[in-house]
C-alpha positions as CSV (number, residue, x, y, z in Angstrom):
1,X,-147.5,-77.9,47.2
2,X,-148.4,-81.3,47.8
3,X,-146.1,-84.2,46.3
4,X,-149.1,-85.3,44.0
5,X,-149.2,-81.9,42.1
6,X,-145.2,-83.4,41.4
7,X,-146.3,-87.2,40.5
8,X,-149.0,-86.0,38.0
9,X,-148.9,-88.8,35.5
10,X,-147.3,-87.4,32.2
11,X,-148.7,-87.8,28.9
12,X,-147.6,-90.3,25.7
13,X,-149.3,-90.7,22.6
14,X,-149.7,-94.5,21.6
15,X,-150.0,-95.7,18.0
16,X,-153.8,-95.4,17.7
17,X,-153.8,-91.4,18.4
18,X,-154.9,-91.7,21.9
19,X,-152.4,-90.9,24.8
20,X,-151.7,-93.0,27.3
21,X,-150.4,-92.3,30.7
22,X,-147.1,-93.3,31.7
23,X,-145.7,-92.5,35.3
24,X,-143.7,-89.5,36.8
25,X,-140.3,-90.4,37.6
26,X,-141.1,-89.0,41.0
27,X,-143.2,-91.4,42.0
28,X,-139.9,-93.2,43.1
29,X,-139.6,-91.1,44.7
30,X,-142.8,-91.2,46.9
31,X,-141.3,-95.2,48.0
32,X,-138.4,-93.8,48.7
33,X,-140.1,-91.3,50.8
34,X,-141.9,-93.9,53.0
35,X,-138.6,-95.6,53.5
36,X,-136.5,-92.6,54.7
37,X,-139.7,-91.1,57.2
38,X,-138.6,-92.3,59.9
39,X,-135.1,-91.2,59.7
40,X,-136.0,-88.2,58.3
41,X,-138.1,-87.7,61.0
42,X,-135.9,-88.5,63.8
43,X,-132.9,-86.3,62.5
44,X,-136.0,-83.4,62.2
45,X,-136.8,-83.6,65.5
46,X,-133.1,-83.6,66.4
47,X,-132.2,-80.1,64.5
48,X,-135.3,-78.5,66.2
49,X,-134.3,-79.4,69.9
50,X,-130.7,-78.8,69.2
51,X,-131.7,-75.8,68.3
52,X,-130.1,-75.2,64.8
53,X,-133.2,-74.5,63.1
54,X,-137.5,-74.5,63.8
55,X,-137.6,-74.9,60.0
56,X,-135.9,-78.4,58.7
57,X,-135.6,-78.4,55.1
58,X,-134.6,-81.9,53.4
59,X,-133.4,-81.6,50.0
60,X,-134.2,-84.9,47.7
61,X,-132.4,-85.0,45.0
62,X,-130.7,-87.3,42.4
63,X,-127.6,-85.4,41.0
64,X,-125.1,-83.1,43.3
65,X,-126.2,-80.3,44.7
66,X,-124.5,-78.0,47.3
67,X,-127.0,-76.9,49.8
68,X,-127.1,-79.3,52.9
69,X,-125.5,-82.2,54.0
70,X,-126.0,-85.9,52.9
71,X,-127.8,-87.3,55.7
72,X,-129.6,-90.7,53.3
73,X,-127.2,-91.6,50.1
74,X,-129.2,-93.0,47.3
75,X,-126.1,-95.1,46.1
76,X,-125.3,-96.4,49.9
77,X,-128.6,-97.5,50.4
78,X,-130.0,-99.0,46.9
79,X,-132.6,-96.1,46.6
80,X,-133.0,-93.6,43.3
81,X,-133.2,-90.6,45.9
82,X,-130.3,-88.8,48.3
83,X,-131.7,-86.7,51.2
84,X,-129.7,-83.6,52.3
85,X,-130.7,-82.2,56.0
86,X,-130.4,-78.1,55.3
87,X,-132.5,-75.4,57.3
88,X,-134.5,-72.0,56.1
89,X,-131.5,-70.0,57.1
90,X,-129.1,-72.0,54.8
91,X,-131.7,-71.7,52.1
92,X,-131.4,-67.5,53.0
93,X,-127.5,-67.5,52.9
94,X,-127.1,-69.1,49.7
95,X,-130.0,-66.7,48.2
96,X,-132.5,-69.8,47.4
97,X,-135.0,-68.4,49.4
98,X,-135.2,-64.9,49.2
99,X,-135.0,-62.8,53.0
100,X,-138.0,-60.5,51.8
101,X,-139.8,-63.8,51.4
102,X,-138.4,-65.6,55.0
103,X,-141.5,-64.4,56.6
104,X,-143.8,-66.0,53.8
105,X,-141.9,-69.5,53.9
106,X,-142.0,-69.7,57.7
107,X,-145.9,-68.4,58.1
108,X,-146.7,-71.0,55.5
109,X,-144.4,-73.8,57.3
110,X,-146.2,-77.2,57.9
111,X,-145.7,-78.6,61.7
112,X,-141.9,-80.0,61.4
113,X,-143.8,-82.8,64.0
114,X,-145.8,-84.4,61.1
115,X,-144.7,-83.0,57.7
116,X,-141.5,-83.3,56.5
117,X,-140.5,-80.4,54.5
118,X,-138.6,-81.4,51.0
119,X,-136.9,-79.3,48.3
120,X,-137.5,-81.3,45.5
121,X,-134.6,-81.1,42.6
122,X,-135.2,-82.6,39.2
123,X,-134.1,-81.9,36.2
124,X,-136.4,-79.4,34.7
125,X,-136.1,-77.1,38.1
126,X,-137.0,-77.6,41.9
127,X,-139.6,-76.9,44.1
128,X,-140.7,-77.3,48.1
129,X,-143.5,-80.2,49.0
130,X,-144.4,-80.8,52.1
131,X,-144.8,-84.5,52.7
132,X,-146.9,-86.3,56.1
133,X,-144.1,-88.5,57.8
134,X,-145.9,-92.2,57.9
């Protein structure tokens, strides 16, 4: 999925019957996004040659959540997003991603060198977008 599909504009009607177009929450998130690359980036790189994971997985959120660590706090740096650095195997042991499906996610993994790959948690559920790092 690509972070558009997530920042489709969302739908109002206006007084005169016609609906107008207000924006997606998420595209906060998107600036956000462009402010964290290249941290995000860096600490990406940094699991992969540590060798804790070939599959990065940074979960953007705005509530708690309790997969990963805090690695960008939303509240510490004025931003409406927090980042948590987690990896496909976390997302296994805690049952998130399925292990039938492990072969799927990492087949269908983006190159960790110029696509960040995001777990995106809203309110009305969560999904994975793979974003370019700028």
């Amino acid at each position: 999925m690509d972070l558009r599909d997530l920042l489709n504009n969302q739908s109002a009607a206006t007084g005169d019957g016609q609906e107008a177009t207000k924006p997606s929450p998420l595209s906060s998130l998107k600036i956000d996004l462009d402010f964290y690359s290249e941290s995000i980036k860096e600490i990406s790189s940094e699991m992969i040659a540590e060798g804790y994971t070939l599959y990065p997985i940074f979960v953007a959120h705005q509530h708690d959540v309790t997969i990963g660590e805090v690695i960008l706090d939303r509240s510490e740096l004025n931003t409406n997003w927090t980042i948590n650095a987690s990896s496909l195997e976390e997302f296994v042991d805690k049952g998130v991603i399925q292990s039938d499906r492990k072969a799927y996610f990492e087949k269908n993994f983006k190159k960790a060198e110029e696509f960040m790959c995001l777990f995106v948690v809203v309110p009305e559920g969560a999904n994975f977008v793979f974003y370019p790092f700028k």
